[in-house]
N, C-alpha and C positions, 0 to 999 in steps of 0.2 A: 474850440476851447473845451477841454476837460471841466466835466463839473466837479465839483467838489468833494473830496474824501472827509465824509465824517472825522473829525478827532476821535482817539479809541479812550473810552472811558467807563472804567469799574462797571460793570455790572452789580446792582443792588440785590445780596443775596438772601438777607434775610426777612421774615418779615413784617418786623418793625422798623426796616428800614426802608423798604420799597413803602409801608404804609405815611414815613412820612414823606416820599416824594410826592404820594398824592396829597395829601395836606399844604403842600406846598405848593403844588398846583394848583388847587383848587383856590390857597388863598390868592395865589396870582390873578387869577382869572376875573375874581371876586375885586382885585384891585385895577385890573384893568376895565373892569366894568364900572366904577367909581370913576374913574378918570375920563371916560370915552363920554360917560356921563353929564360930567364938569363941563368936557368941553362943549359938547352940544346944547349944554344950558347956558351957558355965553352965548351962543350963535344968536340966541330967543326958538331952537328947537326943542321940543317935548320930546324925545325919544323911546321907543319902545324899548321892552325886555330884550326882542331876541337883537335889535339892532347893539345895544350896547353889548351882549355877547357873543356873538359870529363878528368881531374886530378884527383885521389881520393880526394884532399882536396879539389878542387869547388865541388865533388858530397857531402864531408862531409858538405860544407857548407851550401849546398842546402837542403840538407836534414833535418840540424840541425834548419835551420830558416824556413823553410814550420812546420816543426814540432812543430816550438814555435808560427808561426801565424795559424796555423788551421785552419776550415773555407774551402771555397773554395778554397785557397793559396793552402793548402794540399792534396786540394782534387784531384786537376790538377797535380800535384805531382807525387799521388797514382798511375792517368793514364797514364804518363810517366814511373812509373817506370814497369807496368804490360805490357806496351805496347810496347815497346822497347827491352826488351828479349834479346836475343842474337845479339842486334846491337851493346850495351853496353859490354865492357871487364865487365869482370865476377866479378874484385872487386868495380866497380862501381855500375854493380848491386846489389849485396850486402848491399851496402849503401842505394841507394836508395828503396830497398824493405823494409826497416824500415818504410817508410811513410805507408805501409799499415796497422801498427797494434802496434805502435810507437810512438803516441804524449807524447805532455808532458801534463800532466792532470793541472788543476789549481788549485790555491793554494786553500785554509780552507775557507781566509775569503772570495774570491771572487765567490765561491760553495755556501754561506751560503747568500751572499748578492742576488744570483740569486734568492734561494727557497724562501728569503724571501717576495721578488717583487713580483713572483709566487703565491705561496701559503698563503702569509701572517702571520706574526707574530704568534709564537705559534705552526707552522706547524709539530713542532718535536712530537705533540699531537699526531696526525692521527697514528702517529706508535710504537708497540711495542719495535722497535731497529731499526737504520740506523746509516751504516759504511759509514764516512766521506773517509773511505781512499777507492779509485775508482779502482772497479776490471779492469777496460778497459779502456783506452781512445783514441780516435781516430779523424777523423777528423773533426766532427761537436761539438761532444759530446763526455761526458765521462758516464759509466756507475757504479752504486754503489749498494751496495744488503741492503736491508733491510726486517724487517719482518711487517705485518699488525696488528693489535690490535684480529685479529680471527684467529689469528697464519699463514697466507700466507707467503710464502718466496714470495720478490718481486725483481726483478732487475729494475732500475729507472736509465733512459736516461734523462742527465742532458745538455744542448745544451751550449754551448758558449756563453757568450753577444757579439752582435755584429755581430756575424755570417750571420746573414738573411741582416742586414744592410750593408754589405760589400761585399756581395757576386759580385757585378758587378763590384768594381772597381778592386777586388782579379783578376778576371778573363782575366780582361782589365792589369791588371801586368803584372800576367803570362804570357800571351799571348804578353806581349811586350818584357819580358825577352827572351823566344822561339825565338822570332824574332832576338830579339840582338844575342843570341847564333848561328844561322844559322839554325838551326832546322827547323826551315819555313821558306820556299820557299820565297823572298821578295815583289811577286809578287802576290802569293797565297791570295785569296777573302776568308777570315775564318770566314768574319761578321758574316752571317747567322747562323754558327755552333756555334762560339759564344753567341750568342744571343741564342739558343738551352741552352748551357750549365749553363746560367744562370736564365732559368726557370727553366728546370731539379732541377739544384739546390736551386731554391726556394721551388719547392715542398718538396726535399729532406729534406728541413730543417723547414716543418712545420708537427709537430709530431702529430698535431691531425688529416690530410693526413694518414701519417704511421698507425693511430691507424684501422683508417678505413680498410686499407691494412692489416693489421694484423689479424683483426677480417675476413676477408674474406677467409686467407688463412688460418687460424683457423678453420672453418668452411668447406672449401672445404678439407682437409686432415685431420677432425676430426678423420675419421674411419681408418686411415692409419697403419698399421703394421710399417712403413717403415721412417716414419716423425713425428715431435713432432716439431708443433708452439706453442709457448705461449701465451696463455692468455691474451688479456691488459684489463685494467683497467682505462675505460673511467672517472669515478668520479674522480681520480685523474690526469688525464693528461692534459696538458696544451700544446699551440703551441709550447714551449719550452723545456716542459717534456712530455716524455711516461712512463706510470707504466706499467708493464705487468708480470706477472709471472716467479720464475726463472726455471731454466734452466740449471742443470749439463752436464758437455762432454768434450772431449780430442776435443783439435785442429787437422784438418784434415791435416796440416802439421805435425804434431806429428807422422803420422801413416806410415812415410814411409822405416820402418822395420818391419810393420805389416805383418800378412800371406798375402800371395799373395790372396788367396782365400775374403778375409776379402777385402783387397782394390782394388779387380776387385768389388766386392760388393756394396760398396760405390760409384762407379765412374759410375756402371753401372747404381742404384737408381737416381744420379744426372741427366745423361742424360736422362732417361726416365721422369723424374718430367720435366724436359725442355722442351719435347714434351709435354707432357700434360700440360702444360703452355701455349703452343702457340697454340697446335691445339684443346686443350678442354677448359681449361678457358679463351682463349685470353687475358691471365693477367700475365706479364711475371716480376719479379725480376728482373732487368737486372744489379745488381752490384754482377759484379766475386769476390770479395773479398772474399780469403780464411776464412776470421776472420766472417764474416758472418755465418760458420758453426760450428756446433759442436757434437760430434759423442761419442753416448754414449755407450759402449760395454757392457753392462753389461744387456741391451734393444736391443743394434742393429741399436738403430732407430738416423737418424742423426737429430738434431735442427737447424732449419732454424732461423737467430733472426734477419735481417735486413731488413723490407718492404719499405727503404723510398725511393729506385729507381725502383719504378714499374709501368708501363707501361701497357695502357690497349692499345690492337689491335685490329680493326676490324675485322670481320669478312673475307672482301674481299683481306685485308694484308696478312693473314695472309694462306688462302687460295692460294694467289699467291707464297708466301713460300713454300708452299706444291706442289704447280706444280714446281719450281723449284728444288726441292731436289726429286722428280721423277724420272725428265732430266736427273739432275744428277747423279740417282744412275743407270740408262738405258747408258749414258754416250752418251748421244742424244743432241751433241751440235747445231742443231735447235731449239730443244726445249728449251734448257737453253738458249739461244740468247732471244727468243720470253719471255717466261718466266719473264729474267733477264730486260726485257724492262719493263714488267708491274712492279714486285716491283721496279723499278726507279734506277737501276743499270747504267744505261746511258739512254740517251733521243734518241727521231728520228735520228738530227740532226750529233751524232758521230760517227767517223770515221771508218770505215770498220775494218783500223790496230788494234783501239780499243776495236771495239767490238770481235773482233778475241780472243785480248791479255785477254779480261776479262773473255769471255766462258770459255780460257783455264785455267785461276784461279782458278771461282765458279768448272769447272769439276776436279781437282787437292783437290779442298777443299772436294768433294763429296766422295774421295778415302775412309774412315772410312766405309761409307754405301754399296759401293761396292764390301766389301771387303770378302768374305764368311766364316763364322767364326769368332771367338774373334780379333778383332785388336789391336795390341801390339803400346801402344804408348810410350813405351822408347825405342822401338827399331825404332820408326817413325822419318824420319827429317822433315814431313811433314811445321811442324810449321814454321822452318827457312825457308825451299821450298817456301812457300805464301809467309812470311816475304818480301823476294829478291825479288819475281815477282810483290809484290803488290808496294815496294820501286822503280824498274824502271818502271811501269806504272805509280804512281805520280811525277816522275821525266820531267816525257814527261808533260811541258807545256801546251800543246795542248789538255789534257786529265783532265786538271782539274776542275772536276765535284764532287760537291761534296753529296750522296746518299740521299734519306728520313731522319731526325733524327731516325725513328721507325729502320732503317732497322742498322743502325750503333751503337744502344745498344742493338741491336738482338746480331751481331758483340760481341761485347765487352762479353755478355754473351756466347755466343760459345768457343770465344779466351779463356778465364778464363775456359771452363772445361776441353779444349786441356790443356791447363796451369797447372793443376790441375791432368788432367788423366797424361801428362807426369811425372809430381813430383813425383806421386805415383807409379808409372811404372805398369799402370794396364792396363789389358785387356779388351776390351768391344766389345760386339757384336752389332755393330750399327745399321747393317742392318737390326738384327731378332727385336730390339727396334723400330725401322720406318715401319716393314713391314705393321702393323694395319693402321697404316693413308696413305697407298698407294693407294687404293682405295675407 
């Protein structure tokens, strides 16, 4: 059975209008928390804060209006819902793992008023055929296939109106909803991160950026056995449109009754592109989004299609990452102490208990490389292990610091393949993948 196609619905452009969808959610939330309320005091239960807000129907609500505001709204969403994992009861996650691959696409005439701001009058010219109905849409953008006048199949990234325009006060929402909800600390200093995720995502949502990134990871895995980028096509793309080449493939969620053989395969190809990303291109993808892939069996070779969160590293970054996954595949908490100091895992200044409690994390998190042989990550609890220890280390007031932006979408791209090798319940041999860059 086909899941379900979002209905396509208005995109909210301006921003007194998106501002009052969140007003509207929030008062939703605010009433569903009243009622879940009510009824547990009939039962003779006392209910707590968070029980009456993590309800399926505030997660349905949440998810149903990030979905309809898209944009950065969604996009903080996404990383709640990937981020959270087993904090969240399993039918809440449920819910909100829609946001990743989820939106509702927009309607006919609001698609056709963008292209034609865009491209200008007439633009149905440039092509042999283009499908108005949108294979994908997600949180910036929605994507649709057409063909070229020299017979190209294209897949064409259509952006939102409004999206680049709103991105700062979406994020200034969220991050006040978070706050209403208890999610953050009331105390916790996020300016800075904040202000991170609203360049992130300005660049994210300027597709002639992306095109640039495309073309380079085009270029660097041209000769690959193992990967297939697409092609863009600069004469048609716009800050708001990418053309690029299509792209057949199964969802790499799709594959988790594939052979075993087949999804250690894939998981093991991931991680190794990730090193070679950090320690050979210093040019890293850093959005886990499963929908990003796709895995063509009939080639083998998985298609990479999302460059708009990438991230170049320096040299000396990323070097400093490499002496720390050393430490810790030697299990040399000196050296991960020292290490953990240069990439900016804590400063001079913190506490001895802290740096203690954090050695012992980075060494816990280094377990995959340590491990001799294939590591089973659905027999792992690794994930939830960090989860807990990293939850009471931010807990402690006294500890909140919060890391380089580089080193916390390094983060976010690891979490996602843990993420990702759990789902499939594949095995990978981490260690034999790191050994090349240990020296």
């Amino acid at each position: 059975m086909k899941p379900r196609r979002p209905e396509s619905s208005a995109v909210p452009g301006s921003r007194l209008s998106r501002l009052l969808r969140f007003g509207s959610l929030a008062s939703g939330v605010a009433g569903g928390m009243l009622a879940e309320g009510v009824r547990q005091l009939a039962q003779g239960k006392r209910p707590a804060f968070s029980d009456l807000l993590l309800t399926p129907g505030n997660a349905q609500r949440v998810a149903e209006q990030l979905s309809q505001l898209r944009g950065a709204a969604m996009k903080v969403g996404q990383l709640l819902s990937m981020d959270a994992g087993d904090l969240l009861p399993s039918e809440l996650s449920d819910i909100l793992s829609r946001l990743r691959s989820d939106a509702h696409p927009m309607p006919m005439s609001q698609l056709v008023a963008v292209l034609d701001e865009s491209w200008g009058k007439g633009w149905e010219g440039r092509f042999e055929r283009f499908s108005f109905t949108p294979l994908a849409a997600a949180s910036i953008g929605q994507v649709h296939a057409a063909k070229s006048k020299d017979g190209q199949r294209l897949a064409i990234k259509v952006q939102y109106p409004g999206v680049r325009e709103s991105i700062s006060s979406d994020v200034d929402n969220v991050a006040a909803l978070l706050r209403m909800s208890g999610l953050l600390p009331p105390g916790m200093d996020v300016t800075a991160l904040l202000q991170e995720a609203k360049s992130q995502l300005q660049n994210e949502a300027d597709y002639l950026k992306e095109a640039q990134h495309l073309e380079r990871f085009h270029e660097l895995l041209a000769d690959s056995p193992d990967f297939l980028v697409p092609r863009g096509y600069a004469e048609f793309s716009k800050p708001n449109i990418l053309v690029m080449s299509f792209a057949d493939g199964a969802a790499l969620e799709s594959l988790e009754h594939a052979p075993q053989a087949e999804r250690d395969r894939i998981v093991t190809l991931l991680f190794g592109l990730l090193l070679r990303e950090v320690f050979e291109f210093q040019c890293v993808q850093t959005d886990p989004n499963f929908a990003n892939y796709l895995y063509q069996q009939d080639t083998g070779k998985i298609v990479l299609l999302d460059f708009g969160a990438t991230r170049l590293y320096s040299r000396n970054s990323t070097e400093a990452f490499r002496k720390l996954l050393v430490a810790g595949l030697h299990e040399d908490r000196a050296a991960i102490t020292e290490a953990a100091l240069e990439v900016g895992y804590f400063q001079h200044e913190t506490l001895t208990r802290h740096r203690l409690l954090l050695t012992d994390l980075i060494a816990q998190a280094c377990e995959p490389l340590r491990y001799q042989g294939a590591y089973d990550f659905a027999m792992s609890d690794l994930a939830g292990r960090l989860r807990d220890a990293g939850w009471q280390l931010g807990a402690d007031r006294d500890f909140w610091h919060t890391p380089p932006v580089d080193v916390l979408f390094l983060h976010r791209k690891v979490g996602g393949l843990y993420l990702l090798a759990s789902k499939l319940k594949a095995r990978v041999d981490v260690r034999c993948l790191f050994e090349p860059y240990v020296v």
